[in-house]
C-alpha positions in Angstrom: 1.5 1.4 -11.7 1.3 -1.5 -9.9 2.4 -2.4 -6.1 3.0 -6.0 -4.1 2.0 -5.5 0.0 4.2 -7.8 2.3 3.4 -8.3 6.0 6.8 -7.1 7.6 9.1 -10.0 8.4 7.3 -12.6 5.6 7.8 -13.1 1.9 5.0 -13.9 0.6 2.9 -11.3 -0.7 -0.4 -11.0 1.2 -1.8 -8.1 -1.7 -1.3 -7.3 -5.4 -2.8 -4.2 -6.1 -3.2 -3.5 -9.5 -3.4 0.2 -9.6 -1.3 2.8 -7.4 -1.2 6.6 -7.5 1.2 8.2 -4.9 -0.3 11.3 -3.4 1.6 14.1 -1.0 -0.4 16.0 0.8 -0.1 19.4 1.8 1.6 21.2 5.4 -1.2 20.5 7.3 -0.2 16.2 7.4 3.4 16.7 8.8 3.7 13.7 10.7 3.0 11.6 7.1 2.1 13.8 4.7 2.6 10.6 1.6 -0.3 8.5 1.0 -1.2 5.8 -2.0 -4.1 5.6 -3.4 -5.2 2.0 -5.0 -7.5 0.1 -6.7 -7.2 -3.7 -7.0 -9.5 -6.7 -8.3 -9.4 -8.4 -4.8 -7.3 -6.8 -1.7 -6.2 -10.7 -0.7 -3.5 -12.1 -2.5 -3.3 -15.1 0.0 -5.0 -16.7 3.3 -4.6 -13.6 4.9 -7.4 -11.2 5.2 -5.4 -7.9 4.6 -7.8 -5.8 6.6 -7.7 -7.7 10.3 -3.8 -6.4 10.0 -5.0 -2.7 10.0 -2.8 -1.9 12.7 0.4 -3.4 11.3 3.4 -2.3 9.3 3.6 -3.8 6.0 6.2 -2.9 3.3 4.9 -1.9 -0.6 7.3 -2.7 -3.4 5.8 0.0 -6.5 6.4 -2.0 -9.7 9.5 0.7 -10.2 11.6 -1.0 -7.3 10.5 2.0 -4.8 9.6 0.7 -1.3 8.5 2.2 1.6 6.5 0.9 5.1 2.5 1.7 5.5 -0.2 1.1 7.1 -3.8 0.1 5.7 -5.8 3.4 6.2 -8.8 2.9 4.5 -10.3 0.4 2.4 -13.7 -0.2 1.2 -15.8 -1.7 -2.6 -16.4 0.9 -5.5 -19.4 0.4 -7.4 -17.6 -2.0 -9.5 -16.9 -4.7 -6.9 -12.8 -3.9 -6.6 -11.2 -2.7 -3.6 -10.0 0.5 -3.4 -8.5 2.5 -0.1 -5.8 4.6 1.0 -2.3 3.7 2.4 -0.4 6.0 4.5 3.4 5.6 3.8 5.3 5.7 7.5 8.4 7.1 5.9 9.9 8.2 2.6 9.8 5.8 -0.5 13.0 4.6 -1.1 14.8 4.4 -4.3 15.4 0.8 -6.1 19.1 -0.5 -4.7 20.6 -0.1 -8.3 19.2 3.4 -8.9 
């Protein structure tokens, strides 16, 4: 699956992330127990580096029309040269309008 990251307030995408895998922890992460887990060619989809707004919310839009607010976690190079990391989703992933 794939995801679009938008800073919160802007429309311009500032990631495509080419894979996604949603992951829900166990009772020990109360607070946010929902992370993503992704994979992408290149974490910038624009002039914005991705990873200096660490701090930030941004919103995800999954390629099903689910959407939900995180935060950049982790992110890091595989062996391969893409970026992969972890997003923590801030609250539940919403279902698309017409669903």
């Amino acid at each position: 699956m794939q995801a679009t990251m938008y800073l919160e307030g802007k429309d311009k995408p500032v990631s495509v992330l080419d894979e996604v895998n949603v992951v829900e922890m166990n009772d020990n992460h109360t607070a946010s127990p929902m992370r993503i887990l992704y994979k992408s060619r290149q974490l910038n989809a624009s002039k914005v580096m991705t990873e200096l707004f660490r701090d930030q919310k941004m919103k995800l839009e999954l390629e099903d029309g689910r959407t939900c607010q995180v935060v950049l976690q982790h992110s890091s190079l595989d062996s391969a040269g893409n970026a992969v990391g972890v997003l923590r989703v801030l609250d539940a992933l919403t279902a698309p309008a017409g669903a």
